[in-house]
C-alpha positions as CSV (number, residue, x, y, z in Angstrom):
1,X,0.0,0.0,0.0
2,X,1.3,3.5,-0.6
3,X,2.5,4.9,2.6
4,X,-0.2,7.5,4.1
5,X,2.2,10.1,4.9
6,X,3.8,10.5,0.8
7,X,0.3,12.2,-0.3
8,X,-0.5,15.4,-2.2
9,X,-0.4,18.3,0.3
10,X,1.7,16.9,2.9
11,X,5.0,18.8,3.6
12,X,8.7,17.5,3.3
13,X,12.0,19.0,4.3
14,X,14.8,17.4,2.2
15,X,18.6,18.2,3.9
16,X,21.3,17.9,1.4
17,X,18.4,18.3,-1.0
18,X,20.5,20.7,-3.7
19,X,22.4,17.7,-5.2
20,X,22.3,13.7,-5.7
21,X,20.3,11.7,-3.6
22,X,18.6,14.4,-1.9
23,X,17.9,16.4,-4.7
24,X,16.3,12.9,-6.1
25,X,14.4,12.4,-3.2
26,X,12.9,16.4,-3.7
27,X,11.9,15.8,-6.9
28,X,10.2,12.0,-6.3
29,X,8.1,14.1,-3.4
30,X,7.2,16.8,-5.7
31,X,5.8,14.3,-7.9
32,X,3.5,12.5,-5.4
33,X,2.0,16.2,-4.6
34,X,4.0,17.0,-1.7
35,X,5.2,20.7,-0.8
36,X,8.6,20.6,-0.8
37,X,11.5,22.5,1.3
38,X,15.6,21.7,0.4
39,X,18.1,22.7,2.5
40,X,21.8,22.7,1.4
41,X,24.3,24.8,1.2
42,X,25.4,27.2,-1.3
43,X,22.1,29.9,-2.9
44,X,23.3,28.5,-6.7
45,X,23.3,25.1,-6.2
46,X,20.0,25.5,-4.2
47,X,18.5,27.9,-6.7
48,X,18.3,25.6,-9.6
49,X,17.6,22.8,-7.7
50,X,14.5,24.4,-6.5
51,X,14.0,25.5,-10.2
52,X,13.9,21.2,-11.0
53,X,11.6,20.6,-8.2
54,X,9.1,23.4,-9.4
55,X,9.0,22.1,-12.8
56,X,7.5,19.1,-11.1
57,X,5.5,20.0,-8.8
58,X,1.6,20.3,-9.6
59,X,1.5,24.1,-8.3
60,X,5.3,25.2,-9.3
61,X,7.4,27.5,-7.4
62,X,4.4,28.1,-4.6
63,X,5.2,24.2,-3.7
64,X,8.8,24.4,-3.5
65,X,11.4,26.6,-1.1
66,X,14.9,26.7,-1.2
67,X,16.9,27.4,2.3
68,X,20.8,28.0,2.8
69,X,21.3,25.9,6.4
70,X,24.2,24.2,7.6
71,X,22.8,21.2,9.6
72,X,25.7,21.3,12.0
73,X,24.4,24.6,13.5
74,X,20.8,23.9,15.6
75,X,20.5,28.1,15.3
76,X,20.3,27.3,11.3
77,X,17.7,24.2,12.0
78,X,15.3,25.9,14.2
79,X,15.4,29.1,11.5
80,X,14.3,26.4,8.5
81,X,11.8,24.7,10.8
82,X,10.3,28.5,11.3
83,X,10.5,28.9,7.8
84,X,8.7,26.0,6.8
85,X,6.2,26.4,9.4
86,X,6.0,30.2,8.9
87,X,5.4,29.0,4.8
88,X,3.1,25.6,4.6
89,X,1.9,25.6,8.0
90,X,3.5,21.9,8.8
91,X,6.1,19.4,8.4
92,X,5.1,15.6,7.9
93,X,8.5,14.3,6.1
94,X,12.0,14.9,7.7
95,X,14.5,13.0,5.1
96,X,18.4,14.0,7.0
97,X,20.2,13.2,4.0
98,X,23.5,16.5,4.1
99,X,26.6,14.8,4.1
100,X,30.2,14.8,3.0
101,X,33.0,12.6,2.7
102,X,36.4,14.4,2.1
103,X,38.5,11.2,3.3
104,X,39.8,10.9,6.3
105,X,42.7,8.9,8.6
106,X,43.2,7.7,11.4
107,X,45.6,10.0,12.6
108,X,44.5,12.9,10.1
109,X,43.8,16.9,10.9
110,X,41.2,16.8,13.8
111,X,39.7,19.5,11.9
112,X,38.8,17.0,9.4
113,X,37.7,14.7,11.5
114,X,35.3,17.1,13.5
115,X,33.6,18.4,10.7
116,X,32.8,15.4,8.7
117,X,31.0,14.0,12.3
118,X,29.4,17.7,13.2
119,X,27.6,17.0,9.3
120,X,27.2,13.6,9.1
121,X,26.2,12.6,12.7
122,X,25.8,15.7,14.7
123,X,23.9,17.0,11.5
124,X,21.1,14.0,12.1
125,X,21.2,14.7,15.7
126,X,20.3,18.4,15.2
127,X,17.6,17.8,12.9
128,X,15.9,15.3,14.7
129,X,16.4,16.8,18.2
130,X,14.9,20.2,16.6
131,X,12.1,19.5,14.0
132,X,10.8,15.8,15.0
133,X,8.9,17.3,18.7
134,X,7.0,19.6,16.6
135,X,6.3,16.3,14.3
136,X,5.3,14.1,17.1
137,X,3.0,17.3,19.0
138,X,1.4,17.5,15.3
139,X,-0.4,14.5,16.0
140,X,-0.5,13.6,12.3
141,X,1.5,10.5,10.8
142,X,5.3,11.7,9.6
143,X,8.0,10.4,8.4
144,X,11.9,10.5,9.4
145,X,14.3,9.1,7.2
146,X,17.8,9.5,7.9
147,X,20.6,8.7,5.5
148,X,23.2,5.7,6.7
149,X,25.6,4.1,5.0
150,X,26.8,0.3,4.5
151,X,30.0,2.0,5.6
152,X,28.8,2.3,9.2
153,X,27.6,-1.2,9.2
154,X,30.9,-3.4,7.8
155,X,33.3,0.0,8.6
156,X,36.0,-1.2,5.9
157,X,39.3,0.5,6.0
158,X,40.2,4.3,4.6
159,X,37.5,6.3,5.7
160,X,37.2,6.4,9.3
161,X,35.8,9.2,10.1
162,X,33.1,8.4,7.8
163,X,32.5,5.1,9.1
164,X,32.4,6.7,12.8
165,X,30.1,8.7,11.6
166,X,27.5,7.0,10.0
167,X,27.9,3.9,12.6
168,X,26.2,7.2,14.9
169,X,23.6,7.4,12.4
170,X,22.8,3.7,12.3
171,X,22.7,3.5,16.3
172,X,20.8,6.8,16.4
173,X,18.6,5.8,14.4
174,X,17.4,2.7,15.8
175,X,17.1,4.5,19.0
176,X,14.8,7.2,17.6
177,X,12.2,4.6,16.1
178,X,12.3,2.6,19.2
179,X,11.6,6.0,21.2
180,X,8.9,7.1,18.3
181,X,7.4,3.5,18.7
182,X,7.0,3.4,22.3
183,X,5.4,6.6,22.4
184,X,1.7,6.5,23.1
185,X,-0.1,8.6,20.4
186,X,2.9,9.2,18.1
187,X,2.2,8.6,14.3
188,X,6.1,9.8,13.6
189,X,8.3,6.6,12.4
190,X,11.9,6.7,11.6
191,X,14.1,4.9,8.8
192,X,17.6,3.6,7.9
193,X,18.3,4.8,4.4
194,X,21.2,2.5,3.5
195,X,22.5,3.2,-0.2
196,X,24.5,1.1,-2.1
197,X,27.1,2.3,-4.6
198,X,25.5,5.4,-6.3
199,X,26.5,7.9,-8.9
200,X,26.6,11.1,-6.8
201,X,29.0,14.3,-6.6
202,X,30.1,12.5,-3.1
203,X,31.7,9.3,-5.3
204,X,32.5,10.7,-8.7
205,X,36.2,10.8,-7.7
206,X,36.8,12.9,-10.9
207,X,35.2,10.4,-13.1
208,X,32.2,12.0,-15.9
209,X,30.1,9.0,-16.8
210,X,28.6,6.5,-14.1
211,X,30.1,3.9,-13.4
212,X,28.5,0.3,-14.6
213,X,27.9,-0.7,-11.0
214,X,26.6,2.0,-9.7
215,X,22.8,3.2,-9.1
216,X,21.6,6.7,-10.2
217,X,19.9,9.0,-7.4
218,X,16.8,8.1,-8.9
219,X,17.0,4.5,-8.7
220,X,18.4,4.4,-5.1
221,X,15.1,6.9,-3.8
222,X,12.4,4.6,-6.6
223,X,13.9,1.6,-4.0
224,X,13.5,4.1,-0.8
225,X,9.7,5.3,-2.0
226,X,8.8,1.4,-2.1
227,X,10.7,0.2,1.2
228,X,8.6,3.0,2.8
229,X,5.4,1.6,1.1
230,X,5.8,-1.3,2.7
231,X,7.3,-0.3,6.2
232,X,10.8,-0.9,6.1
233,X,13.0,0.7,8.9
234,X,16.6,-0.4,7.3
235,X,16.6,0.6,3.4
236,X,19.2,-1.4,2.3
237,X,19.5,-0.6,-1.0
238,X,21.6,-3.0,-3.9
239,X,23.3,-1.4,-6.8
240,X,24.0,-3.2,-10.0
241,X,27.4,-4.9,-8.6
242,X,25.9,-5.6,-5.1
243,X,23.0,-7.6,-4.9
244,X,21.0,-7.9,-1.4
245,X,22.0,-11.6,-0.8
246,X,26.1,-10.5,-1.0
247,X,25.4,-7.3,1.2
248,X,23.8,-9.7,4.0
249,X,26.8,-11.9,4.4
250,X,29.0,-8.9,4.1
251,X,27.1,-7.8,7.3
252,X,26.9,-11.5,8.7
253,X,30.4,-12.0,8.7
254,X,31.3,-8.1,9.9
255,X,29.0,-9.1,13.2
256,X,30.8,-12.1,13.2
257,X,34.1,-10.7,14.3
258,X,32.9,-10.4,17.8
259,X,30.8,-13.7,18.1
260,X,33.8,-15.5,16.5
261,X,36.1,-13.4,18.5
262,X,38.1,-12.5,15.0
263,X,40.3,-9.5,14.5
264,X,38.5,-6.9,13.8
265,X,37.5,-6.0,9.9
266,X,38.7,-9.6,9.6
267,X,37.3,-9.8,6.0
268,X,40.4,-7.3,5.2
269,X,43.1,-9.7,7.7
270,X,44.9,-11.6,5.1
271,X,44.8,-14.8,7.5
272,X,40.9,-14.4,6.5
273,X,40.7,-14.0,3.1
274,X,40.1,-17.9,2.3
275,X,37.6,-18.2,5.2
276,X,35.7,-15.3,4.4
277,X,35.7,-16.5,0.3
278,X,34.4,-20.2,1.9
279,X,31.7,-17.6,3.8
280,X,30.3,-15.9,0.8
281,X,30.5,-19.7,-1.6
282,X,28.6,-21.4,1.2
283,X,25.3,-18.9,0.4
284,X,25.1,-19.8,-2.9
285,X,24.9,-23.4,-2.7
């Protein structure tokens, strides 16, 4: 069944929402009839981004509004949840999707480290702890989707920071729907976007043509829209290298290296490599 929040009229706030995924996610809202709000950094990239949306949406530009926030700062948050509110009245969908990933090491530039986790975790934190009460106090159902990553689930070597950060988002995020779910009244649920490899400015890595393996923005949020529909917390999304079946041994065997007592990221120790190759043969007979 379509899910009863994703109808014509109701109101969604897209972070990251200028570019790739989020910016995809906008534009499959606008399409279901939903008023639409992106927030992003940067007034050009948010300009024409807003200028797609409208070209979409049933009623134009009156359905779509573009706001400069950087979700690190709660004084930017609570101005675009004013905003909205001030401008369609409510919010029903909250999709925290901003994010970068500059690299990172272990013993790299604390700066670096700091701000990829005040975007990427602290930036999900903010949102929710800002716009979700007024969600819940709403009364009406809602939607929270916050954007993960299979890198905070397996954590392979050469991003750390990343991985620490999106790990947050996966434990934060299970947290908030078991909150949301124990709350007498609430109609609010939360969800694990989890995207697989897709074609984004974040991955392009200098590259101009998609790569074969990788999913387009539009593909990954088409696979979000029908989770949702049928009431999915953890999205995990396949791409065309990665099918589900390989991504859930990849996860099996990462929770493995506790119960087994392994070294940790053990599907990267070279005294693993057979074991783990024996691991992944043993689901496809």
């Amino acid at each position: 069944m379509p899910n009863p929040v994703l109808v014509p009229g109701a109101v969604a706030i897209v972070t990251g929402g200028a570019a790739g995924i989020g910016l995809a996610a906008a534009k499959a809202f606008a399409r279901l009839g939903l008023k639409i709000t992106i927030a992003d950094i940067g007034q050009e990239r948010l300009g024409s981004a807003a200028e797609q949306i409208a070209a979409l949406s049933q009623d134009g530009a009156a359905n779509v509004m573009a706001c400069e926030c950087d979700v690190s700062r709660v004084e930017d948050l609570k101005r675009l949840e004013s905003d909205v509110l001030g401008r369609f009245g409510s919010i029903n969908v909250l999709m925290n999707n901003a994010g970068i990933q500059p690299g990172s090491q272990i013993f790299g530039p604390a700066e670096n480290w700091q701000r990829v986790i005040d975007v990427n975790l602290w930036g999900i934190i903010n949102g929710v702890q800002t716009i979700a009460p007024g969600m819940i106090e709403f009364g009406q159902p809602g939607l929270i989707i916050n954007t993960g990553s299979k890198q905070g689930i397996t954590t392979p070597p050469g991003d750390p920071a990343y991985n620490v950060a999106k790990a947050g988002v996966k434990a934060f995020t299970e947290a908030l729907q078991h909150d949301l779910r124990n709350r007498e009244g609430c109609r609010v649920t939360a969800h694990l976007l989890i995207p697989g490899f897709v074609f984004t400015d974040l991955t392009k890595a200098g590259r101009a043509e998609k790569p074969a393996g990788a999913w387009t923005p539009d593909q990954t949020v088409d696979f979000m829209l029908k989770s949702l529909d049928a009431g999915d917390f953890y999205i995990l999304c396949p791409d065309n290298d990665v099918p589900r079946a390989l991504d859930e041994r990849r996860i099996l065997w990462a929770a493995g290296d506790i119960v087994e007592n392994r070294p940790p990221l053990s599907r990267w120790h070279p005294d693993y490599g057979e074991a783990f190759k024996t691991f992944l043969e043993a689901d496809e007979k």
